[in-house]
C-alpha positions in Angstrom: -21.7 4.4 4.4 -22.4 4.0 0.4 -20.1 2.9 -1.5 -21.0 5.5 -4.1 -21.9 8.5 -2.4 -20.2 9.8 0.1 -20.9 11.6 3.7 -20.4 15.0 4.7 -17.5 13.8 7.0 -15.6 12.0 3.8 -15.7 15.1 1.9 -14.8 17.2 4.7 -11.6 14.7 5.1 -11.0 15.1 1.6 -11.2 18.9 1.6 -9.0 18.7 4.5 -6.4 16.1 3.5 -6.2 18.2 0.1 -5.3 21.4 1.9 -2.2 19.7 3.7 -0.7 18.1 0.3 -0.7 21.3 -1.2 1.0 22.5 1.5 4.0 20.3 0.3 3.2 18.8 -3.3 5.7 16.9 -5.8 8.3 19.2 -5.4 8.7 18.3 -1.8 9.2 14.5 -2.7 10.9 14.8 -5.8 13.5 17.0 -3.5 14.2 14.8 -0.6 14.1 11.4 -3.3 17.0 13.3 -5.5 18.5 13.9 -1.8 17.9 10.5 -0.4 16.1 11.9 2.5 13.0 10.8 3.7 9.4 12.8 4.0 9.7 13.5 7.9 7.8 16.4 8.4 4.6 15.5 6.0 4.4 12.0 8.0 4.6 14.3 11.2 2.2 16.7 9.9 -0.3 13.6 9.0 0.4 12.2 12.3 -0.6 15.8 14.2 -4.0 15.7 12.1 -4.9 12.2 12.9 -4.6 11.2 9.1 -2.0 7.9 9.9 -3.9 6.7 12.0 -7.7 6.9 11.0 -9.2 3.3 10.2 -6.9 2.7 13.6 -9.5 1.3 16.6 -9.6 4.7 19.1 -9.0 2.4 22.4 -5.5 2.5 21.5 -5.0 6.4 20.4 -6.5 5.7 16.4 -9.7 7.5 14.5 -11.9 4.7 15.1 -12.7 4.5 11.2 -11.6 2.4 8.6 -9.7 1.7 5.1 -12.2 3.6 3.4 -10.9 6.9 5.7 -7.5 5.7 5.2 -7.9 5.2 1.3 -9.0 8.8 1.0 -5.6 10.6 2.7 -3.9 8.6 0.6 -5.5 9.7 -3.0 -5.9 13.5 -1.6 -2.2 13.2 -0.7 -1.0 11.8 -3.9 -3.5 14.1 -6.2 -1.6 17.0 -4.7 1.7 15.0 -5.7 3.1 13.9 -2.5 1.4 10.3 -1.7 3.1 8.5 1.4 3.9 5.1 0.2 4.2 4.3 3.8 1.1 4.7 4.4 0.2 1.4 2.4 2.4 -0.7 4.9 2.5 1.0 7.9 -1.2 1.6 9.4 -2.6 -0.1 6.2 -1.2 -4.0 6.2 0.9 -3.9 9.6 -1.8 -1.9 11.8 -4.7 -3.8 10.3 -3.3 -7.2 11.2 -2.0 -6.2 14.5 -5.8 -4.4 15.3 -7.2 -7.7 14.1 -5.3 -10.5 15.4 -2.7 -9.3 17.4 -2.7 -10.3 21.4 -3.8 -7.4 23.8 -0.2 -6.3 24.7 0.9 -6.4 21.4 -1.7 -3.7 20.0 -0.9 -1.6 23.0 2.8 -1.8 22.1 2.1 -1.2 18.7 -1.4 0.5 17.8 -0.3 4.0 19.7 2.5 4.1 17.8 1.6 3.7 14.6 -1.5 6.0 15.1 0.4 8.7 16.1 3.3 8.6 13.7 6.2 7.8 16.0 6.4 4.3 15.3 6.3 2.5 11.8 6.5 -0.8 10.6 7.6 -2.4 7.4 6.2 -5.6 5.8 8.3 -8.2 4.6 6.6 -11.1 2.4 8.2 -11.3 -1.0 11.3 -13.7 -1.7 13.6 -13.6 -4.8 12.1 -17.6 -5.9 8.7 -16.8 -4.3 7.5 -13.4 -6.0 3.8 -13.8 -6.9 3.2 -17.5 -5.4 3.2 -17.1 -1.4 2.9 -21.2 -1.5 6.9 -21.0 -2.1 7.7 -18.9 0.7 10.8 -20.6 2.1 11.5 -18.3 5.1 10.8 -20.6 7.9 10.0 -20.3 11.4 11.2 -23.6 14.2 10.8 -23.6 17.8 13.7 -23.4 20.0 12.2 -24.1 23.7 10.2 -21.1 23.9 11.7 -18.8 21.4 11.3 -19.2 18.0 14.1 -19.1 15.2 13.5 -17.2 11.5 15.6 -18.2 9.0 15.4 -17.0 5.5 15.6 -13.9 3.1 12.9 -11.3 1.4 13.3 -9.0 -1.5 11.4 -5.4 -2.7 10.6 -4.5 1.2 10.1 -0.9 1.8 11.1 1.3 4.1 13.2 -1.1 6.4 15.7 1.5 7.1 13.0 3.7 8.9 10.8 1.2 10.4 11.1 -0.1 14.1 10.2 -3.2 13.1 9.1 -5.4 9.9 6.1 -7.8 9.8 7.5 -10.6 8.5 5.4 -13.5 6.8 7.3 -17.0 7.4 5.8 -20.5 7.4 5.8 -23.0 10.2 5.4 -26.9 10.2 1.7 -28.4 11.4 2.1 -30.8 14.0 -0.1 -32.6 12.5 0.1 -33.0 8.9 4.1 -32.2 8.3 2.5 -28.8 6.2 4.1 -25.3 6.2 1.4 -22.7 6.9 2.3 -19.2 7.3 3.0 -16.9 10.3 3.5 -13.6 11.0 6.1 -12.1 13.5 7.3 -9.2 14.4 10.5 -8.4 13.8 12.5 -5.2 15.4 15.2 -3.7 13.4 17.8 -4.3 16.0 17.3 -7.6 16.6 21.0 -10.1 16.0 20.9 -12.1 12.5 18.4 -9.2 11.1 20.1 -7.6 8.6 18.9 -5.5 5.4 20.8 -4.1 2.2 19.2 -1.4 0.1 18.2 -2.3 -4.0 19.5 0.1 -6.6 16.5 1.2 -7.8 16.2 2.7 -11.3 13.1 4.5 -9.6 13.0 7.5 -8.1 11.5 7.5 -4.6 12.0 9.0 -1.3 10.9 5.3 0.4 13.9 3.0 -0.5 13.7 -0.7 -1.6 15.3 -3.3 0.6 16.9 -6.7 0.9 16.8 -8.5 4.1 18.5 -11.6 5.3 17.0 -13.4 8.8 20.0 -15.4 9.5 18.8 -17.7 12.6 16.9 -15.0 14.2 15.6 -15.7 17.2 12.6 -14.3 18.4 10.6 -14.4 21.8 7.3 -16.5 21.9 5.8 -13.0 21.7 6.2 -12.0 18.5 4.2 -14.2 17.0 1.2 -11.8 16.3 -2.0 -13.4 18.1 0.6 -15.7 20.7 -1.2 -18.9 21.4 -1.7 -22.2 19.0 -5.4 -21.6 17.6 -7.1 -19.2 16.2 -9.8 -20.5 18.1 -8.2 -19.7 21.2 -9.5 -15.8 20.3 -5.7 -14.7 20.0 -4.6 -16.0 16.1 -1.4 -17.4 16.0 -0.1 -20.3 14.6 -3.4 -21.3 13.2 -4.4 -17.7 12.2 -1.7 -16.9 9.7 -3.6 -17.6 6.6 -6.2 -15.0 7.5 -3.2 -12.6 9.0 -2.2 -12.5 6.0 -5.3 -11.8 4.2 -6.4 -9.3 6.5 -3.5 -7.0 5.5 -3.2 -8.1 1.6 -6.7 -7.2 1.3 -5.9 -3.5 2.2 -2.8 -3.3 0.6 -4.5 -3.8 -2.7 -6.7 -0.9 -1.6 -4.3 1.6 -0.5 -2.3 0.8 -3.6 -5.3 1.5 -5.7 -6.1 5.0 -4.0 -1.8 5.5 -4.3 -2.3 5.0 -8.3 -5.8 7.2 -8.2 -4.1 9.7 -6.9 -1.5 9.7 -8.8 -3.6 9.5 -12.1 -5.5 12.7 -10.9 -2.2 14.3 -10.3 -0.6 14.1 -13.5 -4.4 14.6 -15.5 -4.3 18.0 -13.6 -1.4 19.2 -14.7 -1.9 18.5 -18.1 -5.5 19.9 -17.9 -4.2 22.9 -16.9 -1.6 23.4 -20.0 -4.5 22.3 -22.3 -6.3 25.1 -21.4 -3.4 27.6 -21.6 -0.9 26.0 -24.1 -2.3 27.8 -27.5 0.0 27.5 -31.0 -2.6 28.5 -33.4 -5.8 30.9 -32.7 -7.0 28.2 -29.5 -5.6 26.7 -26.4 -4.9 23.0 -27.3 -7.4 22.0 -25.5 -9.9 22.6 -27.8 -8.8 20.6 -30.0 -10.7 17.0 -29.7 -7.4 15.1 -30.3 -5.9 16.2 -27.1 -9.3 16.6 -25.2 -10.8 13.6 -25.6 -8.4 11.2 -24.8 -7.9 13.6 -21.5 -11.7 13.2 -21.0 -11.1 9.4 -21.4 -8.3 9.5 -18.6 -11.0 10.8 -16.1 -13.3 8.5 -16.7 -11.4 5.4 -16.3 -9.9 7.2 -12.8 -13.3 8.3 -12.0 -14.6 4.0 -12.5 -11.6 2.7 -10.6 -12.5 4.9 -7.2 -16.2 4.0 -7.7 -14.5 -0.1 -7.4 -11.9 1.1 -5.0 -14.9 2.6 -2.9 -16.6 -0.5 -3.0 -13.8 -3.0 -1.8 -13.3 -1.0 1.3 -16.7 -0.6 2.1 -16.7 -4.2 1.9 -13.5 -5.0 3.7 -14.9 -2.6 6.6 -18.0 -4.3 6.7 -16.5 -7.5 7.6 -16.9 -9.2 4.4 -13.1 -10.6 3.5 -14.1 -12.8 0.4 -15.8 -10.1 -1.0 -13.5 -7.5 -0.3 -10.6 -9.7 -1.9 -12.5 -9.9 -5.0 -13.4 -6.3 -5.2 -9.9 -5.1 -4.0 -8.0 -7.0 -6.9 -10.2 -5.6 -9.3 -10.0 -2.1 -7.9 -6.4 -2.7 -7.9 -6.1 -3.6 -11.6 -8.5 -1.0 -12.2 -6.1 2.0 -11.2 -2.9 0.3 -11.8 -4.4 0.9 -16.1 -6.1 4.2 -15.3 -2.8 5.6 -13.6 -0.6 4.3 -16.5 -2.8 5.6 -19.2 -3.4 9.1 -16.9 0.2 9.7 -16.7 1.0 9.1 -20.1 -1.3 10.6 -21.9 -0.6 13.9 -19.2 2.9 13.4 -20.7 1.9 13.4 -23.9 -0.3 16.8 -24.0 3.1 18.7 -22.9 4.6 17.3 -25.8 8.3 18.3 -24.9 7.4 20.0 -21.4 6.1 16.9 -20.5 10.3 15.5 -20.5 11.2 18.6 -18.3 11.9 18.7 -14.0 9.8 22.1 -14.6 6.6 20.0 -14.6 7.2 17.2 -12.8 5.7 14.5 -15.0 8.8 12.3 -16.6 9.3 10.5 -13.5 5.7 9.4 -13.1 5.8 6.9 -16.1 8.7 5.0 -14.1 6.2 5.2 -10.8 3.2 4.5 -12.7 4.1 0.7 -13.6 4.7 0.0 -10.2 0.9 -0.3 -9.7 0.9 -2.6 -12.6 3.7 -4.6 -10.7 3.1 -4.6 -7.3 2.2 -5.7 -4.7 0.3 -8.2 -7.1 0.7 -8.0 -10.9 -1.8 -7.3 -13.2 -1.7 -10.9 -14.7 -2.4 -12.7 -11.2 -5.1 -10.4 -10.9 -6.8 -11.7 -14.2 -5.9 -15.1 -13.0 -7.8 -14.5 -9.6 -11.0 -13.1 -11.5 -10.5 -16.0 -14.1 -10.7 -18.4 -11.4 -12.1 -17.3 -8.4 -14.9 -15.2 -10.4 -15.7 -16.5 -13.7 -14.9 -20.2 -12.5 -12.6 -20.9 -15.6 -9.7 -24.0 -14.9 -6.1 -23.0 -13.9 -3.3 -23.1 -16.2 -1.0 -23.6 -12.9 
């Protein structure tokens, strides 16, 4: 695959992905998030089609492709203004790490699942002291005998209320040195000391925001994903967290680029299309350079951040993690500004229309930012590229 053209089969996934969002567009999750319901039958529908679980390995019931497959549903879905934020967690982060590291009977519990829609899983990694530095992670994990006992709290988790279980990131102590390291376990919603309280978000979303609280939780040996001691070993566990957790950041930062793409192209069409039928004097508005161009400018910048969104997960496919961490924190940043700048200059061309629920736009500058936010905010990103790229010293 090129990272800059694409085959026949992606644009016949596009074509296809983009026929099923408009089968349910913004209205259908601007609905169910004034309701407080959640988008059942679209996830069902995207299940049925194979979409969820596309970059999932086909041995255990996935496509057999990859996040560049999985980055497209997600932009088709959100240019037709109904993106699955779940989507990002779920088969992106959770399925990833388990298809990489996770033991052989914990991808058959797991993989089939998630491919097919009937199982999702949350992924719990920020604290409220511990936002952007993962160093300061305080949820810790101890060994009880055999079991293993999580104790410790995590902020801004989606969708914990829906998932069957939520990949937690918590640290352990090495034998040897005294250290924390991190660990990833798998956590089932039911389990005793697991509990989670929902964050009154100002935003508008059909995928709530929660706060959980892992009060002595005690876990079986087996969910640790990978089991074992060593990464070594061939199974990941104790020794593997650190690229666990890479291995699903790296596509998160993806996915959430093709979520703000999307997005971007969502909003720019709508206000493309009231360009070119809005008219107050003799012309439609958009004729007028002051409201074209900057419109032009708006698909541009969308149009640069797939071409580096396109290249991180042809990277991360390919096996290549360092560059893939690089390229996926700029593609990241890249859509986060194109989304914001899409969605309010889209506002901005409906003048007054652009404030109503009859076009759908308001609420996007609220859901915009969030790709500025999270899951990384813009300003680590520049500090990654500072340091990691242009070699400059740290200020921390």
């Amino acid at each position: 695959m090129s990272p800059v053209i694409e085959t026949e089969e992606h644009k016949a996934l596009r074509t296809a992905v983009a026929a099923l969002g408009r089968k349910y567009g913004r209205a259908y999750l601007a609905r169910l998030a004034r309701e407080g319901g959640h988008p059942d039958e679209l996830w069902a529908d995207a299940a049925k089609l194979g979409y969820l679980g596309v970059s999932l390995p086909e041995e255990y019931g996935g496509g057999g492709g990859g996040i560049a497959e999985l980055s497209i549903v997600l932009e088709e879905l959100g240019a037709a203004g109904c993106p699955l934020l779940m989507m990002v967690v779920s088969p992106a982060i959770c399925g990833t790490v388990i298809a990489r590291f996770g033991t052989e009977a914990q991808r058959r519990s797991w993989l089939p699942g998630l491919a097919d829609g009937s199982r999702t899983m949350a992924f719990g990694i920020t604290e409220p002291d511990a936002g952007s530095n993962s160093h300061r992670i305080t949820t810790t994990a101890r060994r009880d005998g055999d079991d293993w006992i999580l104790t410790g709290r995590k902020v801004f988790i989606s969708g914990v209320d829906i998932a069957d279980a939520t990949l937690i990131v918590g640290r352990t102590e090495d034998a040897r040195t005294g250290r924390l390291k991190p660990c990833l376990f798998i956590v089932p919603r039911d389990t005793p000391g697991f509990a989670h309280s929902p964050i009154d978000m100002e935003l508008q979303a059909a995928e709530k925001q929660f706060e959980l609280a892992l009060d002595d939780v005690r876990l079986p040996a087996d969910a640790l994903v990978g089991g074992g001691t060593s990464h070594a070993e061939g199974v990941g566990g104790e020794d593997a967290g650190l690229l666990q957790l890479f291995a699903g950041l790296n596509p998160e930062r993806i996915m959430t680029a093709a979520f703000a793409i999307g997005m971007g192209r969502y909003a720019l069409a709508r206000a493309v299309e009231y360009a070119k039928t809005r008219q107050v004097w003799k012309d439609p508005i958009g004729a007028h350079q002051a409201v074209a161009h900057p419109l032009a400018a708006a698909h541009i910048e969308l149009e640069l951040a797939r071409l580096m969104m396109q290249k991180a997960a042809y990277l991360y496919d390919a096996g290549d993690d360092m560059g893939a961490g690089e390229a996926a924190n700029m593609a990241k940043y890249a859509a986060a500004e194109a989304c914001v700048r899409a969605v309010d200059q889209s506002v901005h061309t409906l003048g007054g229309n652009g404030l109503t629920r009859e076009y759908g736009l308001a609420s996007l500058v609220t859901a915009a930012r969030v790709a500025r936010i999270a899951p990384v905010s813009r300003e680590m990103i520049l500090n990654f590229v500072s340091h990691q790229t242009l070699g400059l010293p740290k200020s921390y």
